[in-house]
KOLZA-336733 format. One record per residue: residue in one letter; x, y, z of N, C-alpha, C in turn. Coordinates in steps of 0.05 Angstrom, whole numbers, plus 32768, in hexadecimal, padded with zeros to 4 digits. Each point is the difference from the previous one (the first is absolute). Layout:
// residues N
aXYZXYZXYZ
...
This chain:
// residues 160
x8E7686A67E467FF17FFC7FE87FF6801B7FF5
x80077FFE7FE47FF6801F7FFB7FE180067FFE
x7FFA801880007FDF80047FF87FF780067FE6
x7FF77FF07FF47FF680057FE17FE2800E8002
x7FF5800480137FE980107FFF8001801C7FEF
x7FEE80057FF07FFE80127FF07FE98013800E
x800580197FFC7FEF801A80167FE67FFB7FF4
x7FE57FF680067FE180047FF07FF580168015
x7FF480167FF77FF3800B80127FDC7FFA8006
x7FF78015800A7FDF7FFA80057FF27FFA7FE1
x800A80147FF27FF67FFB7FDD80087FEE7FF4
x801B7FF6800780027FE37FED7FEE7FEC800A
x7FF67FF7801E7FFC7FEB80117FD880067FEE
x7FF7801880077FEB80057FF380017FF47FE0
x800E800C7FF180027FEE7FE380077FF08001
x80197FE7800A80007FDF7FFF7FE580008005
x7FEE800480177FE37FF480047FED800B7FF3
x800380127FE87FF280017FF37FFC7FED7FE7
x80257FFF800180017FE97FE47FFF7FE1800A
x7FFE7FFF801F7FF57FE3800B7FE67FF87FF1
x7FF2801880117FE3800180067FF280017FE0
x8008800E7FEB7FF480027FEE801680057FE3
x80147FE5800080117FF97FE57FFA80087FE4
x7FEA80097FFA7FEE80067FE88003801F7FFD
x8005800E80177FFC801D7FF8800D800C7FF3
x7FF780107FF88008801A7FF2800D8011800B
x8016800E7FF6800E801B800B7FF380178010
x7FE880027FF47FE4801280047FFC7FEF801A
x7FF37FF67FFE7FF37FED8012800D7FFC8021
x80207FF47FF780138000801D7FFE801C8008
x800380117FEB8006801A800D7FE5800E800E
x7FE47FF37FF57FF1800D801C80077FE78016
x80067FF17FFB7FFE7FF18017800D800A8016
x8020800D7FF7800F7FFE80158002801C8005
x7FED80097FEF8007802880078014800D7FF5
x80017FFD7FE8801B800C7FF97FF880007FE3
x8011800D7FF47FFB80067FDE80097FE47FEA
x7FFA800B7FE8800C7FE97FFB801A7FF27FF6
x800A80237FF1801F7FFE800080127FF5801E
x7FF5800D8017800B7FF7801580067FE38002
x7FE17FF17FFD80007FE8800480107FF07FED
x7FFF80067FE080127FF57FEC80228003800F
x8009801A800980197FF780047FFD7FF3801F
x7FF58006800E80057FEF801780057FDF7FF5
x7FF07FF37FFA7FFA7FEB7FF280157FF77FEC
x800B80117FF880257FFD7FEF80128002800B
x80008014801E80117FFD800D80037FDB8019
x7FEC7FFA80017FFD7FEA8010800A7FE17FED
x7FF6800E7FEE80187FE87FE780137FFF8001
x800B80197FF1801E80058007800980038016
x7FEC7FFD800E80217FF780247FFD7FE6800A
x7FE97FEE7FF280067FE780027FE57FF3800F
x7FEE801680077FEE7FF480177FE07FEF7FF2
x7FFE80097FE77FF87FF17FEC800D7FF57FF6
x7FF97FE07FFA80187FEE7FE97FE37FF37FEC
x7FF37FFE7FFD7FE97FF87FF47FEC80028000
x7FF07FF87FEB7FE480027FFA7FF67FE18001
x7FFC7FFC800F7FF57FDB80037FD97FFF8000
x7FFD7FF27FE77FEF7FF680047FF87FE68016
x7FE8800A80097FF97FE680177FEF7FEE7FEA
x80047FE580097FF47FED7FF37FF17FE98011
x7FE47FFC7FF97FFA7FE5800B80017FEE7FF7
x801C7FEF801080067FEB7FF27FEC7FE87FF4
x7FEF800080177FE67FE480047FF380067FE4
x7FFC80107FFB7FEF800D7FED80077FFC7FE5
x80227FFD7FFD800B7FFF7FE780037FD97FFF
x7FFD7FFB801C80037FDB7FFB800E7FF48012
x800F8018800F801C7FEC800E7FED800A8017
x7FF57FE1800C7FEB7FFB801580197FF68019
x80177FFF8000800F7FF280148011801B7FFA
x80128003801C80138013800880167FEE8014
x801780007FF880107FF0801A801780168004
x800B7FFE802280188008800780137FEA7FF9
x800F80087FFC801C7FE37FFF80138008800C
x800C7FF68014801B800A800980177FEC7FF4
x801680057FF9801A7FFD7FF780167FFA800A
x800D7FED8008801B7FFE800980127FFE7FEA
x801680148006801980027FE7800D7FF58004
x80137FF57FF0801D800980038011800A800C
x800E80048013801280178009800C80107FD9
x7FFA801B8001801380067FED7FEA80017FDD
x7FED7FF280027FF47FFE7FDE7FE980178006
x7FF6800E800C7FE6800E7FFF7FF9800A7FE2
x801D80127FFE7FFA7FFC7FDE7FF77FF67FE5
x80067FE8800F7FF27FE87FE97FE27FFC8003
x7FFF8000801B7FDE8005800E7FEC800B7FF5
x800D80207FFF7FF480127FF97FFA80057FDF
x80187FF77FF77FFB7FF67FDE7FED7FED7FFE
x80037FE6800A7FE07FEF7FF97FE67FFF8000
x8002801880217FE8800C800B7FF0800F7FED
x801180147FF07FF7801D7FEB7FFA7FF37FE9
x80087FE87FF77FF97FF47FF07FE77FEB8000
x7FF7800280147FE57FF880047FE980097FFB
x7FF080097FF87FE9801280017FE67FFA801C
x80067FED80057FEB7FF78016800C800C801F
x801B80057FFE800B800C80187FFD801D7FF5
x7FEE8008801C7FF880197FFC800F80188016
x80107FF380148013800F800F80107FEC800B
x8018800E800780147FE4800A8014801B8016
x80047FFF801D80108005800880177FF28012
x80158007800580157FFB80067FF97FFB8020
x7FFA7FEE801080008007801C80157FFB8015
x7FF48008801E800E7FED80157FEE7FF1800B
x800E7FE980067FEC7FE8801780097FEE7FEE
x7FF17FEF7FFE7FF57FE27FFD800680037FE1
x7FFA800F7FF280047FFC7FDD801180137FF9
x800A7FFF7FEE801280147FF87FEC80147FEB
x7FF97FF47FED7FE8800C7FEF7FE47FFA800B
x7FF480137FFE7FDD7FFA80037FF9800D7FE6
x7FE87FF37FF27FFA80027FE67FE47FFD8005
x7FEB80117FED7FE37FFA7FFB7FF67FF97FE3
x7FF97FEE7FFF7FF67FF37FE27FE47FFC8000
x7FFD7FFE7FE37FE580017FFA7FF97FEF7FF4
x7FEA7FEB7FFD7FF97FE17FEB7FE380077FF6
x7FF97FE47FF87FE2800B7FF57FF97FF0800D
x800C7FE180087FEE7FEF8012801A7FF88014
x7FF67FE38013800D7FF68011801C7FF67FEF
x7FF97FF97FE6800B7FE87FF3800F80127FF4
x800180197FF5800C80157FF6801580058017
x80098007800C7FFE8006801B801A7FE9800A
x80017FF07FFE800C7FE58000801380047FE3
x7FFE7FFF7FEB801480077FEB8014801D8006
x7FEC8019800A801280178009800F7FFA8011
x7FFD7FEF8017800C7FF3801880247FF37FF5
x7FEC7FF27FEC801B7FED7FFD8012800A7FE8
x7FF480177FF4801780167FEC800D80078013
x7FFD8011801A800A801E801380187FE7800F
x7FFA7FE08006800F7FF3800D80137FF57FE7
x80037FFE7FF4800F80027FDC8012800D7FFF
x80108010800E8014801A800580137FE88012
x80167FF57FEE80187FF7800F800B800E801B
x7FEE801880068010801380187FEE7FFF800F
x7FED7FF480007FE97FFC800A7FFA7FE58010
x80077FFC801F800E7FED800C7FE47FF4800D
x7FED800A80077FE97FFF80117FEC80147FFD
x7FDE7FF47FF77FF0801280047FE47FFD8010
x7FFA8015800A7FE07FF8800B7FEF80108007
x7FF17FF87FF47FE080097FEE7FEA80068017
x7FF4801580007FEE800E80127FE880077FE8
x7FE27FF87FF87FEE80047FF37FF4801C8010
x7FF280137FEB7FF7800E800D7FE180038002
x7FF1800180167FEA800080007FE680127FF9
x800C801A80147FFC80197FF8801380138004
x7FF8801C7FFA8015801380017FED80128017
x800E8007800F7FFA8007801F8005801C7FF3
x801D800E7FFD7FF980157FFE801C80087FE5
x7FEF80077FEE801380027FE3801780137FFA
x800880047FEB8013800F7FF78003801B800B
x80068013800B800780188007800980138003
x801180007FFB801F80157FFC7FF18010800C
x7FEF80157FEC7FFB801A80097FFB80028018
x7FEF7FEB800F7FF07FFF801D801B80148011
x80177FF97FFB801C801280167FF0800B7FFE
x7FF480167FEE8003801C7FFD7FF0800B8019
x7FED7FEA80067FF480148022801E7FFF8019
x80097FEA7FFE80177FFD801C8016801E7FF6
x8003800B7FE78006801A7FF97FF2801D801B
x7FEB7FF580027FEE801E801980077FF98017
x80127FE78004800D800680248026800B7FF9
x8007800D7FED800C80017FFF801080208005
């Protein structure tokens, strides 16, 4: 398997956690953070784009907050052969808010979002609405133990 790892040194690992730690800053700002100037930090920060180790700017959102009080996992049995079609119905959803491809027991695992139980039950029975879509089953979520992350790698980066 090849290695797609891209080289970050001590200064990049310091700026991702600057732009963890504090998404709002300023060029000024990162750059006292991480000790470095600010032209530095501007291209560092261009160079980490352009090699791929940034792909976005994601706003975090609370969902509860905007209405969708229910969260479910759904797992997916395909088709042999349609994932395609899956993945078209899926994107065309707005309530599916991630959908990956797995192994085990589902072929897709998906996270959706409703406003109530009864909401929730209509998303249910759209995502099972996919002719390629052979079997599904529904996991509610209660709480979120421990959330979104990406950046968090960036400490398993200092045993490296």
């Amino acid at each position: 398997m090849r290695d797609t790892r891209r080289e970050i040194d001590a200064l990049d690992r310091r700026l991702l956690r600057a732009l963890r730690d504090e998404p709002r800053a300023t060029l000024v700002e990162l750059a006292e953070l991480v000790g470095a100037s600010r032209p530095t930090v501007k291209s560092r920060i261009d160079r980490l784009w352009d090699s791929g180790i940034i792909i976005g700017r994601e706003t975090q959102l609370d969902l509860a907050s905007m209405g969708f009080a229910v969260q479910a996992l759904v797992h997916l049995q395909v088709q042999q052969g349609e994932l395609a079609q899956v993945r078209e119905h899926l994107a065309a959803m707005p309530e599916v808010i991630e959908a990956f491809s797995t192994t085990g027991d589902a072929d897709v695992q998906c996270r959706v979002v409703a406003r109530s139980t009864k909401d929730l039950q209509d998303v249910l029975l759209r995502v099972s609405s996919c002719t390629a879509v052979t079997r599904t089953r529904s996991a509610v979520i209660l709480d979120s133990l421990v959330s979104h992350r990406k950046v968090q790698a960036l400490d398993l980066l200092d045993d490296l």
